[in-house]
C-alpha positions in Angstrom: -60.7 67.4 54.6 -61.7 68.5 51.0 -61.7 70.7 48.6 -64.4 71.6 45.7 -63.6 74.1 42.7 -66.8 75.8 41.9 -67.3 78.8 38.8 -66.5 81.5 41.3 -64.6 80.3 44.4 -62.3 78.2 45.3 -62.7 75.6 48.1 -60.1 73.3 49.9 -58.2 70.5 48.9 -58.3 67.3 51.2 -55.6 65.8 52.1 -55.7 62.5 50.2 -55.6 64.6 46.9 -52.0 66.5 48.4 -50.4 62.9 49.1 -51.3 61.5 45.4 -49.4 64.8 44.3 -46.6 64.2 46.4 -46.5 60.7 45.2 -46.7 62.0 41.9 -43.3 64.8 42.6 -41.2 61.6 43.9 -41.9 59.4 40.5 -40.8 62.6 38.7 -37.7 63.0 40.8 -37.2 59.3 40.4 -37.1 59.1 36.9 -35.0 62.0 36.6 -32.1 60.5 38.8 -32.3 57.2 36.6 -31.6 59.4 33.3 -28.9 60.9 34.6 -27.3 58.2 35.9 -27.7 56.2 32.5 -26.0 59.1 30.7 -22.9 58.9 33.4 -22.8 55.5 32.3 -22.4 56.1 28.8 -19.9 58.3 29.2 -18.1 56.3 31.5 -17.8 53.7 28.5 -16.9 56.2 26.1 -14.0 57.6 27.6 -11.7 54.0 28.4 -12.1 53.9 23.9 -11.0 56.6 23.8 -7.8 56.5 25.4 -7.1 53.4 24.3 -7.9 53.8 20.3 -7.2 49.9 19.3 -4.3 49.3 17.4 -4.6 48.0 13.7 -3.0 44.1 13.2 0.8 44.6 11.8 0.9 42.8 8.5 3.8 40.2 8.1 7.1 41.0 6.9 7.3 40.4 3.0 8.8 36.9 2.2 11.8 36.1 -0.7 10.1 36.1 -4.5 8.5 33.5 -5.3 11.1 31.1 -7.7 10.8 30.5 -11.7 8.5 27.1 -12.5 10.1 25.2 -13.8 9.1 22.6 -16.9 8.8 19.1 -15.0 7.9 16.3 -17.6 6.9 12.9 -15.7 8.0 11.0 -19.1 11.4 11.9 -18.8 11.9 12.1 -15.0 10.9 8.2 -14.8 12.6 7.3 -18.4 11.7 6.4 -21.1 13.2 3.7 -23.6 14.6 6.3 -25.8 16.7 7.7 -23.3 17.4 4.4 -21.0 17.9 1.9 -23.6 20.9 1.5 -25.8 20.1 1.6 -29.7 18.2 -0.8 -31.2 21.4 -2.3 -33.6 23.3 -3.1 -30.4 20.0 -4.3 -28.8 18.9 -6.6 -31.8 23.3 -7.9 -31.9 22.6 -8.9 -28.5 19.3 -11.0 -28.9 20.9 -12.6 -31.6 24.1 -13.5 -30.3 22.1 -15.2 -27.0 19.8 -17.3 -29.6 22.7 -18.6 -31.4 24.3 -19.4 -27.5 21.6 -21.3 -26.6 21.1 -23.1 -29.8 24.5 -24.3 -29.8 24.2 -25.3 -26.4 20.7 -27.1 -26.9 22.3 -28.7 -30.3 25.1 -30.1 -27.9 23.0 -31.4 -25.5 20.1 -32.9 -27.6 19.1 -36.5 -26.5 20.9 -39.1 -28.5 20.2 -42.7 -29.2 22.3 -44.7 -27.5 22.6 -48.0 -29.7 23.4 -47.4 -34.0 23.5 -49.8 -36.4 22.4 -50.9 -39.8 19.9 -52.9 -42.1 22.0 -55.6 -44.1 19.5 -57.8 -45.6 15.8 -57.9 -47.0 13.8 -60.5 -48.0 10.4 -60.2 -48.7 7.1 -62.7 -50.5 4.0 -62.2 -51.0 1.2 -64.6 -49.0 -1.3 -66.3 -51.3 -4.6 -65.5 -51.2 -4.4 -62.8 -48.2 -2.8 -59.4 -50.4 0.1 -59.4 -47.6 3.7 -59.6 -47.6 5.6 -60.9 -45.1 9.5 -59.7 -44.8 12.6 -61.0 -43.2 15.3 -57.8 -41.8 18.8 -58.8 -41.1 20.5 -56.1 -38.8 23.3 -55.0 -36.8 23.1 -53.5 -33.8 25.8 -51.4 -31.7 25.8 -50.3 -28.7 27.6 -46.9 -27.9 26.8 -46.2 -24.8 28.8 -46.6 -21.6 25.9 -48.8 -19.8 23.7 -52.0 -21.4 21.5 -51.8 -23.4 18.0 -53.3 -22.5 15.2 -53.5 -25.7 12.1 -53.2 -25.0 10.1 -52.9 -28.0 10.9 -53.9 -31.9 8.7 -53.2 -34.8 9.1 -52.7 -38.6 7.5 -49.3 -40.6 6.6 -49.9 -44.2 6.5 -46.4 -46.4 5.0 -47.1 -50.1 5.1 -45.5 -53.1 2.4 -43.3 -52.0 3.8 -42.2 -48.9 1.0 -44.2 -46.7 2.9 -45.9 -43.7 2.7 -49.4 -42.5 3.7 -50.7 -38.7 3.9 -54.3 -37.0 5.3 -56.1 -34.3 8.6 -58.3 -34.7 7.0 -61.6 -34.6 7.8 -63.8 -31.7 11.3 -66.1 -32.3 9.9 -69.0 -31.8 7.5 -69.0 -34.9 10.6 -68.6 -37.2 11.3 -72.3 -38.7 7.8 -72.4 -39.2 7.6 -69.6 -41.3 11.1 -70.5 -43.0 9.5 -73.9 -43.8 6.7 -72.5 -45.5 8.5 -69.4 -47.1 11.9 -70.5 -47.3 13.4 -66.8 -49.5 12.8 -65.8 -45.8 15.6 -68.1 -44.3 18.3 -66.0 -46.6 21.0 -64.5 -44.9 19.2 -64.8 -41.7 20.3 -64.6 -38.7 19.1 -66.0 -34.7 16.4 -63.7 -34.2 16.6 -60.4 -32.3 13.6 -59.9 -29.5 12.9 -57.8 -27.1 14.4 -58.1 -23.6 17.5 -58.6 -25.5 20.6 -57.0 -23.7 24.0 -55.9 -25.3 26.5 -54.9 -23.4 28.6 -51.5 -23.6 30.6 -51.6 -26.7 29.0 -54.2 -28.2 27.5 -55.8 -30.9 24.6 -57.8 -31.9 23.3 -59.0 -35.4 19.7 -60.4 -35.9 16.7 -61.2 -38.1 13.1 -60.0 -37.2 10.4 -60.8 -39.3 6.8 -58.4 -39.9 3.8 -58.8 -42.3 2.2 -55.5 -44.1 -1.0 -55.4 -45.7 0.6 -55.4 -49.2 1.6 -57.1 -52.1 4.7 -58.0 -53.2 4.7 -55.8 -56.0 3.7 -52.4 -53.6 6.9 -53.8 -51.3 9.1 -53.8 -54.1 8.2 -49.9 -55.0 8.2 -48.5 -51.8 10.1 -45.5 -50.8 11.5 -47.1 -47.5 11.1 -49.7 -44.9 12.4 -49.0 -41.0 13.3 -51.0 -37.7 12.6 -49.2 -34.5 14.2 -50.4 -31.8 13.1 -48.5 -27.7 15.5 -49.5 -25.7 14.2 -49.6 -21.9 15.3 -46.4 -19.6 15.9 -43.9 -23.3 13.7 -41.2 -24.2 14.5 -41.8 -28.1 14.3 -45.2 -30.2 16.8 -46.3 -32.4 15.8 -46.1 -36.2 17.3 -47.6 -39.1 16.3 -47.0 -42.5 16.8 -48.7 -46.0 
């Protein structure tokens, strides 16, 4: 069934076009429901806040004044060598006693030679032809120690008129009459010859002749300033030396 709407009547309306109205009324109806129940809702959240306004956070109670800095100075809280050490007089009395202790006591307990003695005798002539001099020393040797004395080594040091300085070897015993034949001033208050590998006993004494050559003349060995046996005994960190 149909309707028709013409300029001056009015027909029917089918039925199809009353069920799209219908459908129409329900959306309506629909819709309304859904706004109200969205403003239920939003009052329903509304209300719990307000009962139950939140509470604002309690600040903490106030705490004791803050103290007074005080002036910390990291010099003076570790020390410093105005405040730890004594004064400098007492300081520099103390270095200098301890030197003088432990020069007394390395004065003390120096090495000493074990053996002393002395040069007795001198006699000296010139070589021909070879600008040497060749010299005969009479010593005496003593032995202070309280063991033997061993020598191992014996030579002769010339100092000239110019300071320069002249060493040899003791010459071997056995060459002695030899060179007392040819030089016989040599043979003068000589004595049996003193070479190494002799040995004194403790408290004892031995005199003996050594004779050297220096590349001199006689003249030179007469104006010298000094002339010097030294004598290393075996097992002694210093030689014996005797000067005339």
């Amino acid at each position: 069934m149909a309707a028709t709407v013409t300029l001056d009547k009015v027909t029917k309306v089918t039925a199809p076009e009353r069920s799209f109205a219908k459908h129409m009324e329900t959306l309506e109806a629909v819709e309304a429901k859904s706004e109200v129940v969205s403003r239920l809702r939003v009052q329903l959240n509304r209300k719990p806040m307000a009962e139950n306004p939140v509470t604002p956070p309690v600040s903490p109670p106030p705490g004791p004044p803050p103290k007074a800095q005080t002036d910390f100075r990291i010099g003076e809280e570790f020390g410093t060598a105005r405040r730890t050490l004594p004064p400098a007089g007492i300081v520099l009395m103390c270095i200098a006693a301890v030197a003088v202790i432990l020069g007394a006591v390395a004065y003390f307990n120096r090495p000493k030679p074990q053996a002393a003695g002395s040069i007795d005798f001198v006699n000296a002539v010139e070589v021909p032809g070879q600008n040497a001099t060749m010299v005969a020393v009479t010593l005496t040797l003593h032995n202070s120690g309280q063991g033997s004395l061993w020598i191992h080594t014996l030579k002769a040091q010339l100092t000239d008129a110019d300071g320069k300085t002249f060493d040899d070897e003791a010459a071997s015993g056995v060459d002695f009459d030899r060179y007392f034949q040819a030089f016989p001033v040599l043979k003068e208050n000589a004595q049996p010859p003193l070479s190494p590998e002799t040995k004194l006993l403790p408290r004892a004494e031995q005199r003996g002749t050594i004779i050297v050559s220096f590349p001199v003349t006689k003249d030179a060995f007469d104006r010298r300033k000094s002339v010097a046996l030294i004598i290393q005994p075996y097992d002694q960190p210093l030689p014996v030396v005797l000067t005339k």
